[in-house]
ROZA-48150 format. One line per 10 residues: number of its first residue (from 1); their letters; for each residue x, y, z of N, C-alpha, C. Coordinates in Angstrom, 2 decimals, decimal comma. Layout:
BEGIN
NUM	A	X Y Z X Y Z X Y Z | ...
This chain:
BEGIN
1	XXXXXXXXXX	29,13 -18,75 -23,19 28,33 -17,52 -23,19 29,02 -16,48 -24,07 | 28,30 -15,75 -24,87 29,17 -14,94 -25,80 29,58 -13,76 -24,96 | 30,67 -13,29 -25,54 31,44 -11,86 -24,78 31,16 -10,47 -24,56 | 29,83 -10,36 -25,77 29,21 -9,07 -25,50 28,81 -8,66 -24,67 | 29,04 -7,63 -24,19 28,67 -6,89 -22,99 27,32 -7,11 -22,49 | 26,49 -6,58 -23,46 25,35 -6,41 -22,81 24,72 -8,38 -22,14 | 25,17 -9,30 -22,85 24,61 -10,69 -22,95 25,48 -11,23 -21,37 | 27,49 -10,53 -21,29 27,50 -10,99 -19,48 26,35 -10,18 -18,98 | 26,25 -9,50 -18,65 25,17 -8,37 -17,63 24,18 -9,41 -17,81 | 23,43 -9,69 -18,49 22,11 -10,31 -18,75 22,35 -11,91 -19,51
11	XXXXXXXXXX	22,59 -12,59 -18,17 22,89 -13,79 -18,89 21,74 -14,43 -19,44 | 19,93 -14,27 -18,71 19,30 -14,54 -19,49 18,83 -14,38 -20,87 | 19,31 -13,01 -21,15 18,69 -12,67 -22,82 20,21 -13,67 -23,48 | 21,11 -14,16 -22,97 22,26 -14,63 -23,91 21,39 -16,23 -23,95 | 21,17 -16,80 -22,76 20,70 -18,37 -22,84 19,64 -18,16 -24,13 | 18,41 -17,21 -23,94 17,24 -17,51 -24,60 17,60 -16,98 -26,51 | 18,86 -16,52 -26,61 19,21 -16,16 -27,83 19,77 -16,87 -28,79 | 21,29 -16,43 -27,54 22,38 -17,06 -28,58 22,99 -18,76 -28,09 | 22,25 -19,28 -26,99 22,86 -20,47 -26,37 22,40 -22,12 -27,30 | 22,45 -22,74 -27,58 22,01 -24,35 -28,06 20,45 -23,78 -27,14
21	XXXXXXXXXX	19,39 -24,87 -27,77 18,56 -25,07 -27,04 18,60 -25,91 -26,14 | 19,43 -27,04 -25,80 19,48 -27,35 -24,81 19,88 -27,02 -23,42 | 21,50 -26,16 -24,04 21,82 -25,42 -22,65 20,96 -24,56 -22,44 | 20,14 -23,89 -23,05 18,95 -23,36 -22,49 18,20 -23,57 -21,95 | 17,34 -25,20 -21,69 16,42 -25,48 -21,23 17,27 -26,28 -19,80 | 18,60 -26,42 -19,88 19,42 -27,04 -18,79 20,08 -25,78 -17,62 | 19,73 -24,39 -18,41 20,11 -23,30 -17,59 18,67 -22,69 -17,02 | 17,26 -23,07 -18,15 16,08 -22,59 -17,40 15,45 -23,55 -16,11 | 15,69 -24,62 -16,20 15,55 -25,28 -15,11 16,09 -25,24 -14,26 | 17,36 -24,80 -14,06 18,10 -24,60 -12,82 18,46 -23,54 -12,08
31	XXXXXXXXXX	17,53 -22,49 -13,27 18,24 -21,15 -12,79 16,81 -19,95 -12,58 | 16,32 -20,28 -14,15 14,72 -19,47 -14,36 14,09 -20,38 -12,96 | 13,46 -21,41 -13,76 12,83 -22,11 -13,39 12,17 -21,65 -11,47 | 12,89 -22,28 -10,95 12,90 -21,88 -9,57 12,35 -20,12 -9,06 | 12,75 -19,27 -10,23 12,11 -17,78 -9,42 10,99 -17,67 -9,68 | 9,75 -18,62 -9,80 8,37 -18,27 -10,72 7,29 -19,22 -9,39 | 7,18 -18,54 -9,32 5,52 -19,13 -8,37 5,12 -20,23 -9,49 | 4,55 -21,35 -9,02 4,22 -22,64 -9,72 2,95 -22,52 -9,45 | 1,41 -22,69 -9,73 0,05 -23,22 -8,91 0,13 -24,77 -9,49 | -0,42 -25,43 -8,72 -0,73 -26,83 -8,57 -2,06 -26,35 -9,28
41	XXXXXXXXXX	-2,24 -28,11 -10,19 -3,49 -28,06 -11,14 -4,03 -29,70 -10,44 | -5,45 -29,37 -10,57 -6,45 -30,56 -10,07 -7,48 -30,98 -10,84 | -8,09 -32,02 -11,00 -9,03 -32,57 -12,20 -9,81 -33,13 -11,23 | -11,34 -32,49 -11,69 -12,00 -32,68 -10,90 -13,14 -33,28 -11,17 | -14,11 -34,11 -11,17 -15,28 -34,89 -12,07 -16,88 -34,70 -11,22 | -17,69 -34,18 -11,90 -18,77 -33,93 -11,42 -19,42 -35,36 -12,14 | -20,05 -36,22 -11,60 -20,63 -37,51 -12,30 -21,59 -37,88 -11,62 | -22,50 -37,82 -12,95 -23,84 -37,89 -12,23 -23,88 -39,62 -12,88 | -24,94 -39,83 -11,81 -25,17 -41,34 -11,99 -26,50 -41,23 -12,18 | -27,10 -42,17 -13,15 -28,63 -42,58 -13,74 -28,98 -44,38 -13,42
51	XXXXXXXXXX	-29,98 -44,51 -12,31 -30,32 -45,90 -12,13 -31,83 -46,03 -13,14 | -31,59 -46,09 -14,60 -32,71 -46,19 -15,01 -34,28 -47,23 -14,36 | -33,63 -48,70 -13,96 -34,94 -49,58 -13,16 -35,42 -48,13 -12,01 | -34,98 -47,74 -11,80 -35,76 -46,80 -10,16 -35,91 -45,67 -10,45 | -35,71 -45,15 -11,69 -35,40 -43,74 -11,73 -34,77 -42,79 -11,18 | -33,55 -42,93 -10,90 -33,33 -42,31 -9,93 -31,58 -41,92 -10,36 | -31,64 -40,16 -10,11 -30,21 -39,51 -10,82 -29,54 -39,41 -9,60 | -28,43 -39,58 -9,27 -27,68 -39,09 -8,18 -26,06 -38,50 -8,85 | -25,21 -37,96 -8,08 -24,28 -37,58 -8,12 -23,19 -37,91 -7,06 | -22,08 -38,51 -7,65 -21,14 -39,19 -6,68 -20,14 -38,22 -5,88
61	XXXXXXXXXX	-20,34 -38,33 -4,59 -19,37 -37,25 -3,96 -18,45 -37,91 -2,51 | -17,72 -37,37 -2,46 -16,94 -37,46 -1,47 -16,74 -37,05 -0,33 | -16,75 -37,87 0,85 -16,69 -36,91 2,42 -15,12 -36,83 2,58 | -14,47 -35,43 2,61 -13,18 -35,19 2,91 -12,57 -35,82 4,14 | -11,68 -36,80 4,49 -11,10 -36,37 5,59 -10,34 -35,79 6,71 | -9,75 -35,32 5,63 -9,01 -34,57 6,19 -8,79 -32,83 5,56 | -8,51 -31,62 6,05 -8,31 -30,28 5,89 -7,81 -30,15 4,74 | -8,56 -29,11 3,71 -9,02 -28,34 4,63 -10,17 -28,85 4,19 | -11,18 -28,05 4,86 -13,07 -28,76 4,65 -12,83 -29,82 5,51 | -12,88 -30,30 6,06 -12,83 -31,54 6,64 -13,82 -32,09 7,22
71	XXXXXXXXXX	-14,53 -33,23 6,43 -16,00 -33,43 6,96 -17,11 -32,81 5,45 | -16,75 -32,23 4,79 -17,47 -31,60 3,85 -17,26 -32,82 2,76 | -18,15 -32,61 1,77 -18,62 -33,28 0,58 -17,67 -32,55 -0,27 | -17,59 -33,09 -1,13 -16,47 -32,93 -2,71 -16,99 -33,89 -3,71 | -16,76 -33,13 -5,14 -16,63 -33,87 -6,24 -15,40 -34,35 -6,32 | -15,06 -36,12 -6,88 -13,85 -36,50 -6,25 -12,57 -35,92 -7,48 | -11,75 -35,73 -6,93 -10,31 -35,14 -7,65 -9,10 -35,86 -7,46 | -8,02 -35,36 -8,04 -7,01 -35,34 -7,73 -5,87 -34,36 -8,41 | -4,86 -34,43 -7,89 -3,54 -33,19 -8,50 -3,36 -34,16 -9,90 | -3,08 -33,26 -10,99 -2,36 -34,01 -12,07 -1,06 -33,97 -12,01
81	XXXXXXXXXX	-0,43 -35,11 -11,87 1,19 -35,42 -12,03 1,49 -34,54 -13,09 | 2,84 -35,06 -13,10 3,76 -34,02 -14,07 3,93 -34,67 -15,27 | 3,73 -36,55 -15,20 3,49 -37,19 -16,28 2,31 -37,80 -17,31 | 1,26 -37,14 -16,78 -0,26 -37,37 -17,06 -1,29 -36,35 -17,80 | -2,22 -36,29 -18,36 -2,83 -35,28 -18,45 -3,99 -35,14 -17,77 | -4,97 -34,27 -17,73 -5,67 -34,18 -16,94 -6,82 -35,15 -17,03 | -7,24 -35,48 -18,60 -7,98 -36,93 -19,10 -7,82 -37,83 -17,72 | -6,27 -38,20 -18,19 -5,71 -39,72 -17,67 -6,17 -39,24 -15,73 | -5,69 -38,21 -15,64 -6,09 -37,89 -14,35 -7,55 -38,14 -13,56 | -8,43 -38,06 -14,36 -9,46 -38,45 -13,45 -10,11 -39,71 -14,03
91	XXXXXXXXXX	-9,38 -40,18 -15,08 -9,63 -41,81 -15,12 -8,86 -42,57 -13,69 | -7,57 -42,18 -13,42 -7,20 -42,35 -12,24 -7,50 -42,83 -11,05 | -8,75 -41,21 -10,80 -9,22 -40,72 -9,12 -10,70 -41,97 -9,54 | -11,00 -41,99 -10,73 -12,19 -43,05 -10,26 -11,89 -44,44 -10,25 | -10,92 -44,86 -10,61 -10,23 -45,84 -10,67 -10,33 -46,43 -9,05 | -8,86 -45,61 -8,60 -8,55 -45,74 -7,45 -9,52 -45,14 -6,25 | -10,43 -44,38 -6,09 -11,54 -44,21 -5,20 -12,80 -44,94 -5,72 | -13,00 -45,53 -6,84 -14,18 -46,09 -6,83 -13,98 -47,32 -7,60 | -12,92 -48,03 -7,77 -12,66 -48,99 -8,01 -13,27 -49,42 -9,47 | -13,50 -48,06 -10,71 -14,48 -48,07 -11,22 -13,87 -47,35 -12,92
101	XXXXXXXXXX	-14,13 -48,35 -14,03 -13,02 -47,59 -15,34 -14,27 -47,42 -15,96 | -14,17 -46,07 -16,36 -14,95 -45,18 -17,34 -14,94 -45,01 -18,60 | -15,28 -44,72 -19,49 -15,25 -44,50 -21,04 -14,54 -42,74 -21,26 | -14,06 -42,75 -21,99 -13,68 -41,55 -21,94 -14,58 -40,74 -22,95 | -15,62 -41,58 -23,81 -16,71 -40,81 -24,22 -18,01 -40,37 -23,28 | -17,66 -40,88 -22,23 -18,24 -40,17 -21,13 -18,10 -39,02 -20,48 | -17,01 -38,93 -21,01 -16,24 -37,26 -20,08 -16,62 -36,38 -20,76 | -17,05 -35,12 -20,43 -17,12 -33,32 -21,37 -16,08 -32,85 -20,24 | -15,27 -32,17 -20,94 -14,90 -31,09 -20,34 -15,76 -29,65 -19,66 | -15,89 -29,48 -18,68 -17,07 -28,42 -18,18 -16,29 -26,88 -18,43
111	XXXXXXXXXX	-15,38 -27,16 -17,49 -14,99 -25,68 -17,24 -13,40 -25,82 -16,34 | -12,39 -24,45 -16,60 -11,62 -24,78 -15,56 -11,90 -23,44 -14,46 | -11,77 -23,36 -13,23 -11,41 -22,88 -12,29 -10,87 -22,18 -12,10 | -10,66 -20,79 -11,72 -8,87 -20,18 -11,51 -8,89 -19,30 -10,30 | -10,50 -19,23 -9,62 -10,22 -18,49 -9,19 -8,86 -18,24 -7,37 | -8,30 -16,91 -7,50 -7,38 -17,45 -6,59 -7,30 -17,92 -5,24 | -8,17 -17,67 -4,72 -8,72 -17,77 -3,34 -9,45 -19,40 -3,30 | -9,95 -20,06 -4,04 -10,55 -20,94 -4,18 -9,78 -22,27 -3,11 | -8,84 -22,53 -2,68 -8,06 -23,20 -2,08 -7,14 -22,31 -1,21 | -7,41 -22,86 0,40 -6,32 -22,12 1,08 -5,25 -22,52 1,46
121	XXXXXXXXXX	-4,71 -23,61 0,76 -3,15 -24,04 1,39 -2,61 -23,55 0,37 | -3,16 -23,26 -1,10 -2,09 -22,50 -2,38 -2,80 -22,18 -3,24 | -2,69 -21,78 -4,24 -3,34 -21,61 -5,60 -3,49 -23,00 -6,15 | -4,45 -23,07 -6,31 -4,96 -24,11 -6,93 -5,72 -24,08 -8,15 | -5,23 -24,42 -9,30 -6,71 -24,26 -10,64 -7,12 -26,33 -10,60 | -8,48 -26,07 -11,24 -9,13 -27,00 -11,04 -9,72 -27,16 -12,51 | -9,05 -28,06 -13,82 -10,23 -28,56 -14,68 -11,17 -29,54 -14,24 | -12,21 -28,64 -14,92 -13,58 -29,67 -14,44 -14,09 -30,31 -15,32 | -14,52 -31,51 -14,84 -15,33 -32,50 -15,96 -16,57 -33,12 -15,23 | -17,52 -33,28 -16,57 -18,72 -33,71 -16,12 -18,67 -35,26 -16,77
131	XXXXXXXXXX	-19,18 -35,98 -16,00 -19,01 -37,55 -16,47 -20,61 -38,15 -16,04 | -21,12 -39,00 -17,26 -22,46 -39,32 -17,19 -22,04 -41,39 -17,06 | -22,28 -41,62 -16,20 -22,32 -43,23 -15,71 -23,50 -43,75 -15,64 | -24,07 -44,96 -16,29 -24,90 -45,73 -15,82 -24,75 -46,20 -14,61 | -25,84 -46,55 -13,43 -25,38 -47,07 -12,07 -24,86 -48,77 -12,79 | -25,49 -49,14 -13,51 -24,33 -50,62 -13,06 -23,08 -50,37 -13,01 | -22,57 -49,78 -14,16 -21,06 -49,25 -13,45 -20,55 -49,25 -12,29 | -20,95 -48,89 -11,22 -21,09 -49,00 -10,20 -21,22 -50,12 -9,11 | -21,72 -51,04 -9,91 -22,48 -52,51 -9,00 -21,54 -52,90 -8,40 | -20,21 -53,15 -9,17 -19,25 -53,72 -8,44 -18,48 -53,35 -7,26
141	XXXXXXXXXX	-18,46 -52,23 -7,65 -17,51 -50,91 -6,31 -18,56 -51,30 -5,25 | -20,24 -50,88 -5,03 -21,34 -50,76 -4,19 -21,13 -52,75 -3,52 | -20,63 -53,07 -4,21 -20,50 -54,60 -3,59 -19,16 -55,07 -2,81 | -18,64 -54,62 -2,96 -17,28 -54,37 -1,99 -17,20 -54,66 -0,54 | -16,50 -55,49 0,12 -16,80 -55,30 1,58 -16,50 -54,18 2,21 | -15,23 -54,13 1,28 -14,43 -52,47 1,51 -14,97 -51,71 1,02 | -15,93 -51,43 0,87 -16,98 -50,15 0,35 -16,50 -49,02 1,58 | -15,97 -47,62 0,31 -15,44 -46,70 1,30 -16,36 -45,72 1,87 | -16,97 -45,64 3,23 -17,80 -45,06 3,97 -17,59 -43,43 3,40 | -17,17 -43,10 3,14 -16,79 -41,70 2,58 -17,58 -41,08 1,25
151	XXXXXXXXXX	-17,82 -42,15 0,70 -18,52 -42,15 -0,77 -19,37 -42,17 -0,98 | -20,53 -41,19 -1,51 -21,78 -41,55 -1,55 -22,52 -41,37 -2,66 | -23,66 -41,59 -3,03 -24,09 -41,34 -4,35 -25,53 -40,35 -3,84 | -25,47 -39,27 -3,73 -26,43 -37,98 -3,18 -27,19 -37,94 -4,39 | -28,81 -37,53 -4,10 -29,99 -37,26 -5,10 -29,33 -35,63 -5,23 | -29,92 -35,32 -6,52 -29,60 -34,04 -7,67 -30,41 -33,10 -6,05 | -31,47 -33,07 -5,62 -31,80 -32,26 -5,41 -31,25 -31,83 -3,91 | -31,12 -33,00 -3,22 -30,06 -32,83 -1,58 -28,67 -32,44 -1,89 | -28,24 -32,68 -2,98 -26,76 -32,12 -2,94 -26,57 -30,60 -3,40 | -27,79 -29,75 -4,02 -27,78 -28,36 -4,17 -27,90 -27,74 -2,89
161	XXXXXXXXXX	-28,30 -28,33 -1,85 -29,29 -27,68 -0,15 -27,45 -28,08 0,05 | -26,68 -29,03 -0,13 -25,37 -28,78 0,78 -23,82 -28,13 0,64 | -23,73 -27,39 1,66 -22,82 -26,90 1,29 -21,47 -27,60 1,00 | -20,76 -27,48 -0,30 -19,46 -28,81 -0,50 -18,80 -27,73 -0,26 | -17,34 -28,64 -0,55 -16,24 -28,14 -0,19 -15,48 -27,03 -1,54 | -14,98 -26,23 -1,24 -13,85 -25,34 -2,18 -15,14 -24,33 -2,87 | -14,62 -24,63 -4,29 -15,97 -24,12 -5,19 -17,11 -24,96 -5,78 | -17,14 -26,10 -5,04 -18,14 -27,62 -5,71 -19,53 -26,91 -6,07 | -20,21 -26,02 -5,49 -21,08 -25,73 -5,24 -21,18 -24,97 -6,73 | -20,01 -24,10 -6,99 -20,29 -23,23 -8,00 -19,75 -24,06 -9,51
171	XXXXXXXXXX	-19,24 -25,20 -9,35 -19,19 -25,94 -10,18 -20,38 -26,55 -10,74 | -21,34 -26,77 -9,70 -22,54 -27,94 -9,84 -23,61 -26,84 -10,26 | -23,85 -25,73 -10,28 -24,27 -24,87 -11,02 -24,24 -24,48 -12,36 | -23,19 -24,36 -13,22 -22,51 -24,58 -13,76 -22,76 -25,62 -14,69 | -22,46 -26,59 -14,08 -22,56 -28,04 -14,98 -24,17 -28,48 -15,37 | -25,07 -27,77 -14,56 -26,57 -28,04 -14,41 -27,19 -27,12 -15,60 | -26,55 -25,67 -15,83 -26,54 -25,09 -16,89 -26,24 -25,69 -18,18 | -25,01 -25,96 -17,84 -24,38 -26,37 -19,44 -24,95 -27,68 -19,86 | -25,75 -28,66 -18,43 -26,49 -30,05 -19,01 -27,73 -29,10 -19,78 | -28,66 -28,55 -18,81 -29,77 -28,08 -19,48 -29,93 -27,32 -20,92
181	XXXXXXXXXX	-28,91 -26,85 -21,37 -28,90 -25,97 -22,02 -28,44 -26,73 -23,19 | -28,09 -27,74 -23,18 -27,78 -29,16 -24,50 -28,26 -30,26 -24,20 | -29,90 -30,30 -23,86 -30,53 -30,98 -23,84 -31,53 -31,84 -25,29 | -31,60 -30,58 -25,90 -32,33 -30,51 -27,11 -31,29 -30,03 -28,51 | -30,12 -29,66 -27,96 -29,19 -29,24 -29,07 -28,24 -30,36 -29,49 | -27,86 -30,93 -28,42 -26,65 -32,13 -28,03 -26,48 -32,90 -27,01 | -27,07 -33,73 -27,15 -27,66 -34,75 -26,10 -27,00 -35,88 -26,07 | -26,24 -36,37 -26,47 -26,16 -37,61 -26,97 -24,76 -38,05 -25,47 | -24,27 -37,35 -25,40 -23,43 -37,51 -23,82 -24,73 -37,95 -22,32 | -25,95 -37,00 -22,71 -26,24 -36,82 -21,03 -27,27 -38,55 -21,52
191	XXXXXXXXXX	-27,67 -38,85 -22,52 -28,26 -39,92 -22,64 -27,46 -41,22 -22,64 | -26,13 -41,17 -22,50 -25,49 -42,15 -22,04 -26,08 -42,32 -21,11 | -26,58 -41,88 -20,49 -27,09 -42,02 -18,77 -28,47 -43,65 -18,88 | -28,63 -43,16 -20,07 -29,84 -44,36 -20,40 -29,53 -45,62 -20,85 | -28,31 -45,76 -21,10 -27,65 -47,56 -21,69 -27,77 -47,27 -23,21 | -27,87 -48,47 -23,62 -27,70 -48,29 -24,95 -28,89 -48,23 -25,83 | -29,84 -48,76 -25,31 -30,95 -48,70 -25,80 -32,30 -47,74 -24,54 | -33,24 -46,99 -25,14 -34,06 -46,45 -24,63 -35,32 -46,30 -24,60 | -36,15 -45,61 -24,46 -37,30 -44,76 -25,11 -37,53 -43,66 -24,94 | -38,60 -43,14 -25,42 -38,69 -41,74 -25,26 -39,54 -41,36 -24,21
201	XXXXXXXXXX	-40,18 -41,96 -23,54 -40,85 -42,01 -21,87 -39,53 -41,83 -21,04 | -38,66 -42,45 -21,30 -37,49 -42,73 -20,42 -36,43 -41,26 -20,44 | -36,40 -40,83 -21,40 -35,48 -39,59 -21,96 -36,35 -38,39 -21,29 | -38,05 -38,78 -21,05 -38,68 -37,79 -20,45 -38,70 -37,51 -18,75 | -38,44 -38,71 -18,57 -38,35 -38,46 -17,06 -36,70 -38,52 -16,66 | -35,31 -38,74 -17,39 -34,50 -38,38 -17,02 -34,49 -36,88 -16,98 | -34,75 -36,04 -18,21 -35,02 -34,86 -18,01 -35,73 -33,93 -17,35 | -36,90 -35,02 -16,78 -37,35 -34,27 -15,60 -36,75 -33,80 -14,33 | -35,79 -34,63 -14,16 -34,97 -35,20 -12,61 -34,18 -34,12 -12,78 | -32,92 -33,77 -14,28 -32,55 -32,57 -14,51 -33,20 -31,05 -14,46
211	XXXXXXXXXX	-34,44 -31,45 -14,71 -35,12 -30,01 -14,36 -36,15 -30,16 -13,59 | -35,80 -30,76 -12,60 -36,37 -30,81 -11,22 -38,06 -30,28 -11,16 | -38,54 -30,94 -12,28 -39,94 -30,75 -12,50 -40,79 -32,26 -12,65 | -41,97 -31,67 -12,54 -42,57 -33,28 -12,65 -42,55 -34,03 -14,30 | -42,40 -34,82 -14,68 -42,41 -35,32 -16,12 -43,28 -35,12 -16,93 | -44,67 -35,05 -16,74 -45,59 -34,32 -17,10 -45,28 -33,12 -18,01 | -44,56 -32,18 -17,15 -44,42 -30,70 -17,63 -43,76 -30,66 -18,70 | -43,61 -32,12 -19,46 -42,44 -31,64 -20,66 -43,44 -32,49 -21,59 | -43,93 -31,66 -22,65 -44,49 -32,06 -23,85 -43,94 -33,30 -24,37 | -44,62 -33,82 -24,58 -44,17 -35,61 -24,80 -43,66 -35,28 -26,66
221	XXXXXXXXXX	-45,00 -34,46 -27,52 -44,77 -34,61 -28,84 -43,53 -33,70 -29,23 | -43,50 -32,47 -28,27 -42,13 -32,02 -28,54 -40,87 -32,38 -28,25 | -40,91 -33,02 -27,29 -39,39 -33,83 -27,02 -39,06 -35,22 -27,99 | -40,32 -35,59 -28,64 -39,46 -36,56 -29,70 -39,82 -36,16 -30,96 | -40,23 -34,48 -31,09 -39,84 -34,13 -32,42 -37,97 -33,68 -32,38 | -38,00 -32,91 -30,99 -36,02 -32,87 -30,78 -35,63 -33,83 -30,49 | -35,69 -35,01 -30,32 -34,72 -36,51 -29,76 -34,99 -36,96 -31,36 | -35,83 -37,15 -32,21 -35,62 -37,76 -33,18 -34,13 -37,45 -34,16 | -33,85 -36,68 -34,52 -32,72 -36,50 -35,23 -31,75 -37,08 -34,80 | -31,19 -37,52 -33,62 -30,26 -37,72 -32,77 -30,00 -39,22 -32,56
231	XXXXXXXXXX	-31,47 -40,39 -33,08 -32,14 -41,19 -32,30 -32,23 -42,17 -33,56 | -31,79 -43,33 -33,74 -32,15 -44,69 -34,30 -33,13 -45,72 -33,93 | -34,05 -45,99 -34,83 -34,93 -46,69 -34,16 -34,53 -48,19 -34,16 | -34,91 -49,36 -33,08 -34,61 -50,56 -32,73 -35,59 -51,10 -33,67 | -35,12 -52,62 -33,18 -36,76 -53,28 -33,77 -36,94 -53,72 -32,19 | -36,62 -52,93 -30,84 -36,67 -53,57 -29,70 -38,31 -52,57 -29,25 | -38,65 -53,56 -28,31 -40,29 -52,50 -27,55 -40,09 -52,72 -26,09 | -40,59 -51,53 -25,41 -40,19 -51,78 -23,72 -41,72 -51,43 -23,70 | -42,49 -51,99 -22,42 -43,25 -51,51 -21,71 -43,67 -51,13 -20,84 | -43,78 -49,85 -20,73 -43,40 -49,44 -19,22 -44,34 -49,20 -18,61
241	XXXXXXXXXX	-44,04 -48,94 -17,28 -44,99 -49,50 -15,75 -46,01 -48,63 -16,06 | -47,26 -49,03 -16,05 -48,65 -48,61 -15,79 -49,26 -48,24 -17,45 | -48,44 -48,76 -18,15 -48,24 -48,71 -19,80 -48,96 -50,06 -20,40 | -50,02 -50,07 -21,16 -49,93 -51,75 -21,86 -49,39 -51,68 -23,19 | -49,52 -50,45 -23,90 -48,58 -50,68 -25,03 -47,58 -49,65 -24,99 | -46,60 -51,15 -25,70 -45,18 -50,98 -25,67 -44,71 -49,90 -26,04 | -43,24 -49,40 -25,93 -43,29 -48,09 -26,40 -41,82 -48,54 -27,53 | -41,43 -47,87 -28,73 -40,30 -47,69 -29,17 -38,98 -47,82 -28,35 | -38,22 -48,96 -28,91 -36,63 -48,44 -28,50 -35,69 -47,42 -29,36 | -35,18 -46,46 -28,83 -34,07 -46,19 -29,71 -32,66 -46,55 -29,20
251	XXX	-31,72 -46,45 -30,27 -30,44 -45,70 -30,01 -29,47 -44,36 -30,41 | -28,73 -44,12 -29,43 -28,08 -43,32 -30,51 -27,17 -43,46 -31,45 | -27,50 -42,33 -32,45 -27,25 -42,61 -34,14 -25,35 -43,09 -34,33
């Protein structure tokens, strides 16, 4: 440590100055380190699931068992280690709670969390991610003997009526915005939801389910004047129920 006066008195301004960087980072860990409130960080995945055969959108959530909430629904999470990032982190929690590996072009980042009260055993921040899964994904976990009673896959519109746990609620708000609102701008994430191939009947009633309206209400010629740009045509034809002619496949571009 150098001899100047002012640097004994203040051994920190001497480490962060005049010391090696190492003994610095070997004196901030042992010495800084410890006087600083830490918050724990959590990654959290809002994932909606699309069973295109049934039509049908749900969102995968979790019954807590234990405090706090206990008994309440959650989008599933976990803490990010100290060796992970928050990505790897909720490839993780679906891993190991749903027995289930994701694409990581599936993930958006939504939003993070901070607020302080949001968790009452500590401060807690929460990045959030929205993740779009086809249900087969799924087939295998749902076939499980050990299928975990805790887990469920809730319709879009019963899981707004319940109250979840922490801030889930104000997350799923949130994420319902930021789907709707890049529907027609940037789509090409929430139509993963459709496989790889589609149509444009099909893109109309997923978006219905998102805007909780009947399918009808969405102009057929305007939604594939906005899906076209976005959209490759197949040489594939689907025909769908109560349909005799076939309709266009696309993909995306």
């Amino acid at each position: 440590m150098p001899k100047n006066s002012k640097f004994t008195k203040n051994p920190k301004m001497s480490f962060e100055t005049m010391a090696t960087e190492d003994d610095f980072i070997e004196w901030y860990r042992t010495k800084d380190l410890p006087t600083y409130e830490k918050p724990s960080v959590t990654a959290n995945a809002i994932v909606f699931v699309y069973d295109k055969s049934f039509d049908k959108l749900t969102l995968l959530a979790t019954k807590r068992k234990k405090h706090p909430y206990q008994h309440h629904y959650a989008f599933p999470g976990s803490f990010v280690l100290m060796d992970e990032t928050s990505d790897e982190t909720i490839l993780r929690t679906l891993i190991e709670k749903c027995q289930t590996k994701i694409n990581l072009l599936d993930l958006e980042q939504l939003y993070t969390f901070t607020d302080v009260q949001r968790d009452s055993r500590t401060r807690v921040i929460s990045i959030t991610y929205l993740a779009f899964v086809e249900a087969e994904q799924f087939s295998q976990f749902l076939a499980l003997p050990h299928n975990d009673e805790n887990i469920d896959f809730i319709k879009l519109p019963e899981i707004k009526h319940i109250n979840l746990a922490f801030d889930h609620n104000k997350m799923l708000d949130l994420a319902l915005t930021r789907i709707i609102n890049k529907m027609y701008y940037e789509p090409a994430k929430i139509l993963r939801l459709l496989g790889s191939d589609f149509t444009i009947p099909q893109i109309r009633r997923l978006y219905a389910q998102f805007l909780q309206i009947p399918p009808d209400a969405i102009d057929n010629s305007n939604l594939r004047k906005k899906m076209l740009p976005f959209l490759q045509e197949t040489d594939k034809q689907f025909i769908e129920l109560g349909n005799k002619k076939p309709s266009k496949c696309y993909r995306l571009k």
